[in-house]
VEXBAPA-541628 format. One record per residue (C-alpha): residue number from 1; z, x, y. Coordinates in pm, 1 decimal. Layout:
ATOM  num        zz        xx        yy
ATOM  NUM         Z         X         Y
...
***
This chain:
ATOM  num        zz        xx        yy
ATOM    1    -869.5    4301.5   -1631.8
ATOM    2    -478.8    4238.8   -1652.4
ATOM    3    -351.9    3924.9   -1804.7
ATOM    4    -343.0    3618.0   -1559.5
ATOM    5    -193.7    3272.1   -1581.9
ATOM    6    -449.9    2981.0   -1648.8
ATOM    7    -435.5    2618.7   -1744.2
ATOM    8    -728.3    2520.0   -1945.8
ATOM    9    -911.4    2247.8   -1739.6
ATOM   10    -980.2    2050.7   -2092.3
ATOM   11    -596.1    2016.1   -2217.2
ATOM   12    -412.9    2183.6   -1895.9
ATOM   13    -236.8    2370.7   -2127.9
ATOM   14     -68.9    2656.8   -1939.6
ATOM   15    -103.7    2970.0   -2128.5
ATOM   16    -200.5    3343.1   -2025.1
ATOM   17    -576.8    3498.2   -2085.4
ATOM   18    -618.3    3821.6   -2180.2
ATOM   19    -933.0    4050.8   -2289.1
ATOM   20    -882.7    3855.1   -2626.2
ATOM   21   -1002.1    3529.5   -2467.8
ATOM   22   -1155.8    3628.6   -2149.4
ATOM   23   -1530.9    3776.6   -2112.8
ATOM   24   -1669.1    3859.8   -1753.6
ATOM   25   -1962.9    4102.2   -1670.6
ATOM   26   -2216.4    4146.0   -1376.9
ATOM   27   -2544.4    4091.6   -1454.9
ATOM   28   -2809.6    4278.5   -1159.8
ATOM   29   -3152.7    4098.9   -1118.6
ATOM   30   -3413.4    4361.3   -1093.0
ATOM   31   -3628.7    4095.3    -842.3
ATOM   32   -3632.9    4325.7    -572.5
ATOM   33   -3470.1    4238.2    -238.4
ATOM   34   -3499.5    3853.4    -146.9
ATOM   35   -3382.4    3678.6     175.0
ATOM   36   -3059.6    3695.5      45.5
ATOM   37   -3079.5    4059.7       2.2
ATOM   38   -2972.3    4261.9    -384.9
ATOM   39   -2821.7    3953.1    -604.4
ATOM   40   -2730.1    3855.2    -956.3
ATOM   41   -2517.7    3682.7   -1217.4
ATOM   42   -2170.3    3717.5   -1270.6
ATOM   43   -2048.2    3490.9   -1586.1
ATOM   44   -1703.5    3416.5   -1688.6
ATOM   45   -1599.4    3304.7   -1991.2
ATOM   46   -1266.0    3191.1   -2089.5
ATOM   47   -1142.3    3085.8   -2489.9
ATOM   48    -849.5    2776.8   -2440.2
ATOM   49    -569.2    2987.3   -2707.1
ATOM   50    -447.1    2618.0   -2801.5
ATOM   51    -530.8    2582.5   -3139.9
ATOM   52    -570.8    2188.8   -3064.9
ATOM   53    -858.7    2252.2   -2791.3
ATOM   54    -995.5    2594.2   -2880.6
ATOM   55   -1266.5    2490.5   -2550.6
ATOM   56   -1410.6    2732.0   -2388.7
ATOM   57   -1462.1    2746.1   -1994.6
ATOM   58   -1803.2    2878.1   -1866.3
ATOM   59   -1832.4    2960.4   -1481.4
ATOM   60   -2157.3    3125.2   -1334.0
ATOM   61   -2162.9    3265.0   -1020.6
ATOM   62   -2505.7    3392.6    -799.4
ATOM   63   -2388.0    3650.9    -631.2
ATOM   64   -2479.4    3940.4    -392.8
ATOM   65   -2490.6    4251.6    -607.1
ATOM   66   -2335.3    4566.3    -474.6
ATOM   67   -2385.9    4936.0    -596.8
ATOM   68   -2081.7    5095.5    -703.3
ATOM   69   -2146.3    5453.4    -678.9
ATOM   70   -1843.1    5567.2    -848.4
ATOM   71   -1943.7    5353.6   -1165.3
ATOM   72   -2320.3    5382.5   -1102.9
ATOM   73   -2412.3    5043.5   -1151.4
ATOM   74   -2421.8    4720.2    -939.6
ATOM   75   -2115.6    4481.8    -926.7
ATOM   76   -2079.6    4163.8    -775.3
ATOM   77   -1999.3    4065.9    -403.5
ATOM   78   -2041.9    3774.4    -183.1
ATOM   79   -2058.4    3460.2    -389.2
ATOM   80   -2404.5    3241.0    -268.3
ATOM   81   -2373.1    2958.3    -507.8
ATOM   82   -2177.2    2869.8    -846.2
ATOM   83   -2212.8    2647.3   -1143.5
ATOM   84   -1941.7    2500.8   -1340.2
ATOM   85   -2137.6    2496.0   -1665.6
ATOM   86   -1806.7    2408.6   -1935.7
ATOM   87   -1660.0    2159.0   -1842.6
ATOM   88   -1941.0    2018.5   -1581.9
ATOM   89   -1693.1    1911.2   -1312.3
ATOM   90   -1334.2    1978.5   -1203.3
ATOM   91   -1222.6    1663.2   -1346.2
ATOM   92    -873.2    1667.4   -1544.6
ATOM   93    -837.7    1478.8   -1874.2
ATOM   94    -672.3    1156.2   -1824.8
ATOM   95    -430.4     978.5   -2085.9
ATOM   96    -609.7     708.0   -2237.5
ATOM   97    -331.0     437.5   -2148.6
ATOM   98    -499.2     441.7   -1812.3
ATOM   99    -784.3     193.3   -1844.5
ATOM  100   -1138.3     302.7   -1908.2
ATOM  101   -1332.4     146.2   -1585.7
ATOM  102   -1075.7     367.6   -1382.3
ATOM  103   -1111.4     695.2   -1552.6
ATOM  104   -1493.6     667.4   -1614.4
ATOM  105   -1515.8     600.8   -1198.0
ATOM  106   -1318.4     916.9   -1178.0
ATOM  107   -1499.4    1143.6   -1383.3
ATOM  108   -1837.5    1049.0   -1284.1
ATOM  109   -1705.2    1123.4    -917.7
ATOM  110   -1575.0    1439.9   -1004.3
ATOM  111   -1917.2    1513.7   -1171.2
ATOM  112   -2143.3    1426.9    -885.9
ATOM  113   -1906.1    1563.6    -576.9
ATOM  114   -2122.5    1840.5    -493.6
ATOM  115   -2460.7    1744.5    -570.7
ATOM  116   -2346.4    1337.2    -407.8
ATOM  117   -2044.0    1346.8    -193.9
ATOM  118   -2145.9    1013.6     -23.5
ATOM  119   -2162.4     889.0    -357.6
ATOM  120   -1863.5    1052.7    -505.3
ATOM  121   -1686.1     885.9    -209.8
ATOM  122   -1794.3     537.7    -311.3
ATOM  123   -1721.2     562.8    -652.4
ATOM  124   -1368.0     710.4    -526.8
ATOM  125   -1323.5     351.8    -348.6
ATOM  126   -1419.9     204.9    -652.3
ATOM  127   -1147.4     309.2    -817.0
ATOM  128    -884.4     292.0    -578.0
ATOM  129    -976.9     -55.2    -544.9
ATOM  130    -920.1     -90.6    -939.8
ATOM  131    -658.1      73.0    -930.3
ATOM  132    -491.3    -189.8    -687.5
ATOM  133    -612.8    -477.6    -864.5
ATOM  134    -505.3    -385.8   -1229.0
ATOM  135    -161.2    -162.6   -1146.6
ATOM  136     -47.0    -410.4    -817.2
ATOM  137    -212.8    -707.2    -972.2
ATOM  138    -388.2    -803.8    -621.5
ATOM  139    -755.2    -888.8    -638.6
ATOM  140    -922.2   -1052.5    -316.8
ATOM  141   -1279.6    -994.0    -310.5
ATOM  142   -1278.3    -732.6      -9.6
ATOM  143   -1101.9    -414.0     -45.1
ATOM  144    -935.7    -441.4     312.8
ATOM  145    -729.4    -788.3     206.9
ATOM  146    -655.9    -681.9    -100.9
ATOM  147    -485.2    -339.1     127.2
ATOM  148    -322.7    -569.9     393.4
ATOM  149    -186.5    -784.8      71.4
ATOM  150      -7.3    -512.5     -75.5
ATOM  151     122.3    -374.9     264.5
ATOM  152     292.7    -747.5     256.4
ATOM  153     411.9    -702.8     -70.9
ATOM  154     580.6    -303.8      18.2
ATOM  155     719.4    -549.9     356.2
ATOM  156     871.1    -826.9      94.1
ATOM  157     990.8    -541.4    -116.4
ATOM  158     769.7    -711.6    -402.1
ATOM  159     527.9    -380.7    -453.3
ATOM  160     546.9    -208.3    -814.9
ATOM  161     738.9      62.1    -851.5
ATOM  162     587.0     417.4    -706.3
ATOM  163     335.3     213.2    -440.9
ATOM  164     505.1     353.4    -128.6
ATOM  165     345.1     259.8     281.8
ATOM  166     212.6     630.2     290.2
ATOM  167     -15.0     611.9      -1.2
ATOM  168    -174.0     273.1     156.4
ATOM  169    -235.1     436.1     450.2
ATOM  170    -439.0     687.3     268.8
ATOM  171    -570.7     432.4      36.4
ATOM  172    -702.6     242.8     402.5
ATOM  173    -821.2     570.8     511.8
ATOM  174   -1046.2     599.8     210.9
ATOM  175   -1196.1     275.1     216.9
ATOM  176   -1328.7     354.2     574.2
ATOM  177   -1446.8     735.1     377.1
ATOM  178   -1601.2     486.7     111.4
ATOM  179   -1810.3     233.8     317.2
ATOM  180   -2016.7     554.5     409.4
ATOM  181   -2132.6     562.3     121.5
ATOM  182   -2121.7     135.4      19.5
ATOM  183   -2250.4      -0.1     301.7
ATOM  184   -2519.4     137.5     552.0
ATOM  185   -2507.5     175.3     933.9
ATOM  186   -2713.6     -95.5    1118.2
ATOM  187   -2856.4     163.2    1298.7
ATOM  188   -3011.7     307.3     991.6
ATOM  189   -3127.9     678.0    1199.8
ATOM  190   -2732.6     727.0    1240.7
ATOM  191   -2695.0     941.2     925.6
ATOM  192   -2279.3     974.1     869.4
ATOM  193   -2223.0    1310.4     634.3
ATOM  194   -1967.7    1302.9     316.1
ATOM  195   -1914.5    1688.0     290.6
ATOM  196   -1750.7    1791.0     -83.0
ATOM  197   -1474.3    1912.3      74.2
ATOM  198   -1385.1    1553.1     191.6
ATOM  199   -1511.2    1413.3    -154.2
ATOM  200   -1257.6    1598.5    -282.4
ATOM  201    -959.3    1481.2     -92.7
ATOM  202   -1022.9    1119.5    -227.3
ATOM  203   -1056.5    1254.2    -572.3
ATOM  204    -733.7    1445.5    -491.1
ATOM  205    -573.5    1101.7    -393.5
ATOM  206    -718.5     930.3    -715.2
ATOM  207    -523.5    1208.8    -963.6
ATOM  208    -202.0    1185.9    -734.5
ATOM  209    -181.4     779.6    -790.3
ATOM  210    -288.2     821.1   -1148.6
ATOM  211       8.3    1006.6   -1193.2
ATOM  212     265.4     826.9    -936.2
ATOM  213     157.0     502.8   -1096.5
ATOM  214      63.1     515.2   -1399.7
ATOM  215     196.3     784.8   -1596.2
ATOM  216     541.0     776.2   -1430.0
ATOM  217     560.8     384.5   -1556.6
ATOM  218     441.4     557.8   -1897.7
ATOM  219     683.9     800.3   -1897.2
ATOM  220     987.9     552.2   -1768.1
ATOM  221     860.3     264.6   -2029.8
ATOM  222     884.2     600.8   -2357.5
ATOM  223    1222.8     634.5   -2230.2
ATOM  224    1330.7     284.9   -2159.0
ATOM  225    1216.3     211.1   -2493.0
ATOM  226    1399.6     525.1   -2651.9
ATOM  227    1733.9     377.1   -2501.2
ATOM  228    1706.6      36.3   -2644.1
ATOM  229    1635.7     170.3   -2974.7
ATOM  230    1937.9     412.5   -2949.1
ATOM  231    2152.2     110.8   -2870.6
ATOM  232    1963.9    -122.5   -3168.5
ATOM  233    2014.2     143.8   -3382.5
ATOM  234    2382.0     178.9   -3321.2
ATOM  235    2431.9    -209.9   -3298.2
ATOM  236    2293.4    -200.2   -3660.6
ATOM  237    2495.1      55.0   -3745.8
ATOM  238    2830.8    -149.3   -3615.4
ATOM  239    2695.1    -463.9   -3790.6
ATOM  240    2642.0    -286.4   -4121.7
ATOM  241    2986.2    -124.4   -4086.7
ATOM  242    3154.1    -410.8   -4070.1
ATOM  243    2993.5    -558.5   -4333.0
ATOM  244    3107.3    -323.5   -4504.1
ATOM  245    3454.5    -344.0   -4414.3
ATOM  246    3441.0    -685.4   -4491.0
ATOM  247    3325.4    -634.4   -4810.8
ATOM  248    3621.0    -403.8   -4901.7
ATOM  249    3869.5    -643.3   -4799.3
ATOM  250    3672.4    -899.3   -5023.8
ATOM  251    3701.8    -693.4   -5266.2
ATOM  252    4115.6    -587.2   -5197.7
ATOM  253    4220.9    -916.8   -5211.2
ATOM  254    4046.4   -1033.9   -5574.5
ATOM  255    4182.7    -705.4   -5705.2
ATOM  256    4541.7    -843.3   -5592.3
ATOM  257    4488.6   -1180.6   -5716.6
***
């Protein structure tokens, strides 16, 4: 297989896999032919080159196995269902200066989006709610005031820095996704799906705000901070110079005297 370009879902390093870190193969299962016809396994493997993380990424893949005259030997085809076995969900690692209710929410969501997308959606809301209360500093029992308080707040021009009107719409559109999942009908025989697909567009939502709130205020407090210590370290620097200028003429005039 020719190199590719991968980022390695345990440090998102970017880096490029070749047949010294990558190991795929097609495994045929001699079952005979079930209802979904010749199948079996392909694996792929995939070694993280940074020396920090070393991880390795295991995919498996049930598969509908085709034979490949020319080689003589099966090869995979139509995917029928896949298992992220290393890491166990699609989650990304989050810095730690985001706190730990948040990111634990987010994980387990990203873990249980396929098998629970109902739940993945509630624990989605969860966080989004958390994520209003700790990074806006708005808490009023029920999602939806807390949501029509910072819409205020954007309106007073009193919202932190990166909340824009936008992302509260989406943020109200996933409380309505969420209550699926938090609250049920009254009419308990109307069944309302949470397909993976839409799991993921909260999760989706949950990275883009981790990163538009709180690792851009990271990021703009590093180099806030780098500036002030530039300028403390040069007002130092002044003092002591003219201390030591000082000093010299101290010292000028008792050698004239």
């Amino acid at each position: 297989m020719p190199p590719f370009q991968w980022t390695c879902p345990f440090c998102t390093r970017h880096q490029m896999v070749t047949d010294e870190n990558l190991s795929t193969n097609f495994i045929y299962l001699s079952l005979g032919e079930s209802k979904y016809g010749i199948t079996g396994l392909q694996y792929t493997g995939v070694r993280c080159v940074n020396v920090e993380c070393n991880e390795v990424t295991l995919v498996v893949d049930f598969a509908v196995a085709i034979y490949n005259a020319r080689r003589g030997a099966f090869e995979g085809g139509k995917e029928l269902r896949s298992w992220k076995l290393l890491p166990e969900s699609s989650s990304s690692v989050q810095p730690e200066y985001i706190p730990g209710p948040l990111r634990e929410d987010y994980y387990e969501a990203c873990l249980i989006r396929d098998k629970s997308p109902k739940a993945a959606a509630t624990l989605a809301r969860r966080c989004l709610q958390g994520m209003i209360r700790d990074f806006c500093g708005i808490a009023k029992g029920q999602l939806i005031d807390e949501i029509k308080e910072l819409r205020k707040c954007i309106d007073d021009g009193n919202a932190p820095k990166g909340v824009a009107p936008e992302t509260i719409d989406a943020i109200d559109a996933i409380r309505g996704i969420g209550n699926i999942g938090a609250h049920m009908e009254k009419d308990i025989n109307l069944i309302i799906e949470v397909d993976p697909g839409e799991a993921q567009a909260l999760i989706e939502l949950i990275e883009m705000l981790f990163d538009e709130w709180y690792v851009a205020r990271h990021k703009r407090e590093q180099k806030l901070a780098n500036v002030l210590a530039i300028a403390a370290e040069k007002k130092a620097a002044i003092a002591e110079g003219r201390a030591q200028i000082a000093q010299a003429k101290v010292a000028a005039i008792a050698d004239q005297s």
